[in-house]
N, C-alpha and C positions, 0 to 999 in steps of 0.2 A: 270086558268092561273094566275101566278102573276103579279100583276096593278104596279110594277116600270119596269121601262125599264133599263135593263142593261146596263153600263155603256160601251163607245167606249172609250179601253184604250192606241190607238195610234191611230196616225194620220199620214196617209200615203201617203195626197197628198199634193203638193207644186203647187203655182200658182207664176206667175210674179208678181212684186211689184206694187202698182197703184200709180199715178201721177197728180193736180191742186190745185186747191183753195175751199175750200165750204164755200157760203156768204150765205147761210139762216140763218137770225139772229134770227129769233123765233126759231130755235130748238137746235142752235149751241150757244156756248161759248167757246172759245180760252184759254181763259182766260190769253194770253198776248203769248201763245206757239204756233208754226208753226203745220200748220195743216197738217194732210196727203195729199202726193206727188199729186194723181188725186183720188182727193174724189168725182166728178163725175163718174169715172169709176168704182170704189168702187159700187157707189150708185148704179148703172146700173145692177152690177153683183147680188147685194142684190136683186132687183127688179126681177131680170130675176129667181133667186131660189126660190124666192115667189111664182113667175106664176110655175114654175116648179113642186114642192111642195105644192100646193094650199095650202101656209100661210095665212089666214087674215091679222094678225100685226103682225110686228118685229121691235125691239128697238135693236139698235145698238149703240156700243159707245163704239169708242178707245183711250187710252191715254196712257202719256209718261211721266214718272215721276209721278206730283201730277198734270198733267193737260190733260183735255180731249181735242185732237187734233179732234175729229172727233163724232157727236154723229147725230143720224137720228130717225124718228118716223116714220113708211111705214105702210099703209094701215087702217084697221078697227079696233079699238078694240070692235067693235061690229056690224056684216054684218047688221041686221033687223033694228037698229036704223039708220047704217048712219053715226056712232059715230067713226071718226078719232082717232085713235092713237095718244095719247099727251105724254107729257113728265113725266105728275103725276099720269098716270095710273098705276095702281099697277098689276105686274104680279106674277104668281105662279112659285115660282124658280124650284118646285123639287129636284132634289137629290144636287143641290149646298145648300141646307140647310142645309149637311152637313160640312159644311165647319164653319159656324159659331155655331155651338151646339160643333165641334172640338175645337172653339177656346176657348167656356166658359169653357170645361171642362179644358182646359189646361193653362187659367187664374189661375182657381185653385190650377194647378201643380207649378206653379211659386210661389205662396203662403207657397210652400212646402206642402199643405194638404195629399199629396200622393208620391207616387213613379211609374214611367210608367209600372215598373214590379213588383211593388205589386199584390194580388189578388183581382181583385174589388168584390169578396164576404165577406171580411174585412169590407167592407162599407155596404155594401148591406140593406137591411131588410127581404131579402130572400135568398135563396141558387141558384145558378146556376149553376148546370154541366150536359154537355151531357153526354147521356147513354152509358155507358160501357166505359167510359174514366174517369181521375186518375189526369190529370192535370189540376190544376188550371187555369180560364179563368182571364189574366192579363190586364190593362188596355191598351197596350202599342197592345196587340191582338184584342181590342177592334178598337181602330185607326186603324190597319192595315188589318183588317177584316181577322184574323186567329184565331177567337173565337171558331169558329164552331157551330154559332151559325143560323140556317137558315130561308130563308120565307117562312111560310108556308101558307097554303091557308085560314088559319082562317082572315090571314089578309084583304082578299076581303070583310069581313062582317063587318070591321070598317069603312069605308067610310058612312057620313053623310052630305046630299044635304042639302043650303040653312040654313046650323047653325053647331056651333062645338059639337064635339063628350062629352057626358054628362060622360064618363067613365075617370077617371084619368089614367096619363100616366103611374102609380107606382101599379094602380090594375089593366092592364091590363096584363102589364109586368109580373107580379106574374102571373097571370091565363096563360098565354101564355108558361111563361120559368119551370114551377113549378108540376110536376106530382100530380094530381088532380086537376088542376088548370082547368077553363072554355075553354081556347085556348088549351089545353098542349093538345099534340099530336107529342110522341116522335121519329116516322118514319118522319115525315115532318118537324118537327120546330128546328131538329139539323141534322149535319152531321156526316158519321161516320166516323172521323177522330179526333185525337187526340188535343186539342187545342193546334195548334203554329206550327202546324206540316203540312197546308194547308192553300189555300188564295182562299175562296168563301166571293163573296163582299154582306154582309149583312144589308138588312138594318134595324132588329131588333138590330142588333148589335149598331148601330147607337142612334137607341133610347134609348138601356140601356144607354148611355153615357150620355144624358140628363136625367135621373134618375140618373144616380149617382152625376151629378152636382145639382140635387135637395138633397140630401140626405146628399152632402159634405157642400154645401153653409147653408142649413137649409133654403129655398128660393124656391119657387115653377118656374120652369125653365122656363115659359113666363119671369114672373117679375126679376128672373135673367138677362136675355135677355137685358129688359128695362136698368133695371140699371146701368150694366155695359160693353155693349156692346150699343145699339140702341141710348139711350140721349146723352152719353157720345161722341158721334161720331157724332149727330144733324142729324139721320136715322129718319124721320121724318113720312116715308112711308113706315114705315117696320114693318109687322105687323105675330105673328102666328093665330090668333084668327082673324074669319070672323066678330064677334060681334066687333071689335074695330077698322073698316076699316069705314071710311067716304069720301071716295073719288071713281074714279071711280077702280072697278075692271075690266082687259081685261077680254071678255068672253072666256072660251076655247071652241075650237072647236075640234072636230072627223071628217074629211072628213067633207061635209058641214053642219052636227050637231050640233046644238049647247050643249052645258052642264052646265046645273046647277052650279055654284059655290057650292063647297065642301070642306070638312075638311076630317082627317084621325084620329085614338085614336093615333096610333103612330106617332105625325106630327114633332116632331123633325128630321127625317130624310127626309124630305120634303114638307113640310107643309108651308112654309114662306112667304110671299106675299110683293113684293117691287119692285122700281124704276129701271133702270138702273141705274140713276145720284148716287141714296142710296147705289146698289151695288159697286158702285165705289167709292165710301168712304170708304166702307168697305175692297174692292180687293185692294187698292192700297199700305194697308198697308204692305204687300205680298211683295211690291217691293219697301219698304222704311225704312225695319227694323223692324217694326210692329209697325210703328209711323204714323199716319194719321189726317188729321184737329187738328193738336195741340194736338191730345191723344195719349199715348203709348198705344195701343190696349195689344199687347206683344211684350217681349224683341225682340231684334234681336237675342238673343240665340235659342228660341223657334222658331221663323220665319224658321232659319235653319235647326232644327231638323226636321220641316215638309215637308224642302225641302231635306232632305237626305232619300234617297233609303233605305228605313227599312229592307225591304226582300230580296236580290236578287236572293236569290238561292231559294224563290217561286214565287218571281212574280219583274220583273224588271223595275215597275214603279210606286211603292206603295211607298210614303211619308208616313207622319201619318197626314191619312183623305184627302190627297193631291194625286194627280197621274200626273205622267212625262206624259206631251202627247206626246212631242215631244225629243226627246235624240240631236239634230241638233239643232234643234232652243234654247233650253233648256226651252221650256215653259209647265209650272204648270198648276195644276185647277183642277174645276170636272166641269163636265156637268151634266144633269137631263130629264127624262123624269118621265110624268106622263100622266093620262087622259087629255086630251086638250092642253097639255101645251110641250115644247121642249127648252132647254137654256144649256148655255155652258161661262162659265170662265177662259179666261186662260191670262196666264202673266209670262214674263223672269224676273226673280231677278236682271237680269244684266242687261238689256238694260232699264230693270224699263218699257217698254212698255205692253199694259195688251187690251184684249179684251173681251168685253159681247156683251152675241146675247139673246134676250128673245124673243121667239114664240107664237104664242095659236095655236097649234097645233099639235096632236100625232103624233110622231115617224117622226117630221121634225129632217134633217140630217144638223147639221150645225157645221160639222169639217171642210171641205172645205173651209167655209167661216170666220171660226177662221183665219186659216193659211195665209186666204187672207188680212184679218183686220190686222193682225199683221203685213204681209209686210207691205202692207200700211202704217204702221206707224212708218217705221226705219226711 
C-alpha cells in the first residue's frame, strides 16, 4: 500500500457558527483581535471528535487577518509519559509540506530563473519522461499534479526510524524516475497518460520540485528552506531534519500505538515538522498578499496565481500546489496524512480568516471541523 493518505478535495459538510469569549491565557493570545463567537462550544465540539476519533493531541488555531482569534492545545502529545500538549511541540505536517517546497520553488519564478511552462528537464541533471509519452513534463504540471508522474511502492522502503534518511534527495530521484535506476520501475512509478493530459495527485512529483529548487538556487533545499523561507519569517520550530529538532516532538500514534519518530528520502512532500503558531506565520501570508511578520514571503501576483483554478476541465479545485476546498466559502489549503500524524490548512483570501488542526493520528478526519473553525471565526 502507499504510506500518503490521499488528499480530501472537498468538503461537504457545513456546521452552525460557534459563539463566547476564551480567557485561557497560557494558551491563547488575542493579540488585541476579537476572538471567536463561542470558543467554548468550539472547544467542546473539538473535544467530543477526539473521544470520537481516539485523537491523543490536537492543536488548533484560527485567525483573522494577522491575528489569531482562537488557538487550544487538547490532550497528550505523549499517552506513556503523561506529557500535555503544549504550544512548542513540534508536529509532522505531512502533505501541507507541500505548500512550502511550492512556495520555494516559486520564490525562484519571481526571480524570473524559469517559466511555469518551461520543461523542468532544461534544468534537471537527469532526463524525466514517462514511458511511451512525447511531451515534455513542465513545471507548471509539476504544481498541478499532471506530470504523470506516480507513487510507487519503492517508496515504502524510504522511511527511516529515529534518524534521517542518509540517501540524497537528487540520487534517489534519479534512481526512482531514470530507467536503470535502483527505484525505476516503469509499470508503477508513472502513469499511462500523457503529461498535461490528466490530474493524479503525486507526491514524487512534489519532491522533483524541491530538487529542482536545489539545482536552480545552487543551495541544498533544507538550507534553502532556512534561508529564505523559515529565519526570514522567525519559524523558529520548523524543522525538515529530525537531527536539528531540540524541543519536544508530538509522538504519532496508529490506534493506540505508538511510532517511532521518522523521516522519508523523499521528505519534501511531507516531511516538515512545526508549530501551529509557525504555521501560522507561514498560512497567513495566503491571506495578506504574501506579505507576513514584516517579509514579503511572495508577491501578491504569485499568491493569486496559486489561488486560481489551473485545470478546470481536469480537476476543478487544483490551484498550483493549493486545492479549493470549498467553492461557497472560497476556502484554500492542503491537508496531509501520514503514519501517526493527520492536519489540514485552510483559509478565504477574502475574509483573511484561516484555520489549522494538527493531529498525531492516522487517518483522523478533520474536514468537518475546518468548516467549523472557520465559522467560528467570521
Amino acid at each position: 500500500m502507499t504510506w500518503y493518505r490521499i488528499l480530501c478535495l472537498s468538503l461537504l459538510v457545513s456546521f452552525l457558527a460557534a459563539c463566547s469569549d476564551y480567557d485561557d491565557d497560557d494558551n491563547y493570545d488575542s493579540g488585541g483581535a476579537d476572538v471567536v463567537g463561542d470558543s467554548n462550544a468550539f472547544r467542546d465540539y473539538l473535544l467530543s471528535e477526539m473521544d470520537r476519533q481516539d485523537i491523543p493531541a490536537l492543536a488548533a488555531l484560527v485567525f483573522r487577518g494577522d491575528q489569531i482569534v482562537y488557538e487550544d492545545y487538547l490532550g497528550k502529545s505523549n499517552i506513556d509519559a503523561d506529557l500535555d500538549l503544549a504550544a512548542d511541540h513540534v508536529f509532522l505536517l505531512a502533505s501541507i509540506s507541500k505548500v512550502v517546497t511550492a512556495t520555494a520553488l516559486l520564490q525562484l519564478y519571481e526571480q524570473n530563473r524559469f517559466d511555469l511552462d518551461e520543461p523542468v528537464n532544461d534544468y534537471l541533471d537527469f532526463t524525466v519522461q514517462p514511458p511511451g509519452t512525447s511531451t515534455a513534463i513542465t513545471f507548471r504540471m509539476l504544481l498541478t499534479h499532471t506530470s504523470g508522474i506516480a507513487d510507487g511502492s519503492a517508496m515504502d522502503n524510504h522511511y527511516y526510524y529515529g534518524e534521517d534518511s542518509p540517501i540524497a534527495l537528487g540520487t534517489f530521484l534519479q534512481g526512482y524516475l531514470v530507467p536503470g535506476g535502483a527505484d525505476y520501475n516503469s509499470r508503477e512509478n508513472f502513469h499511462d497518460f500523457e503529461p498535461g493530459t490528466d490530474h493524479e495527485y503525486s507526491n514524487i512529483g512534489s519532491a522533483l520540485i524541491a530538487h529542482l529548487v536545489e539545482r536552480i538556487s545552487g543551495t541544498e533545499f533544507n538550507s534553502y528552506c532556512k534561508q529564505n523561507i523559515f529565519r526570514p519569517l522567525g519559524m523558529n520550530s520548523t524543522f525538515w531534519r529530525l537531527s536539528e529538532i531540540n524541543q519536544t516532538i508530538v509522538t504519532p500514534y496508529e490506534g493506540d500505538e505508538a511510532i517511532e519518530h521518522y523521516t522519508f528520502t523523499d521528505y519534501p512532500n511531507g516531511g516538515l515538522r512545526t508549530t501551529a503558531r509557525d504555521l501560522f506565520t507561514f498560512a497567513k501570508a495566503f491571506t495578506q498578499g504574501g506579505r507576513t511578520n514584516d517579509h514579503q514571503l511572495l508577491e501578491r501576483t504569485t499568491i493569486e496565481q496559486m489561488l486560481t483554478l489551473q485545470i478546470p476541465s481536469l480537476d476543478n479545485t487544483m490551484g498550483l500546489h493549493l486545492f479549493r476546498f470549498d467553492a461557497n466559502e472560497n476556502i484554500w489549503g492542503h491537508d496531509g496524512g501520514e503514519k501517526g500524524t493527520s492536519t489540514i490548512m485552510g483559509f478565504n483570501p477574502d475574509t483573511q480568516i484561516g484555520v489549522i488542526l494538527l493531529a498525531n493520528e492516522s487517518d483522523a478526519n478533520l474536514d468537518a471541523a475546518l468548516l467549523r473553525g472557520y465559522n467560528a471565526g467570521k
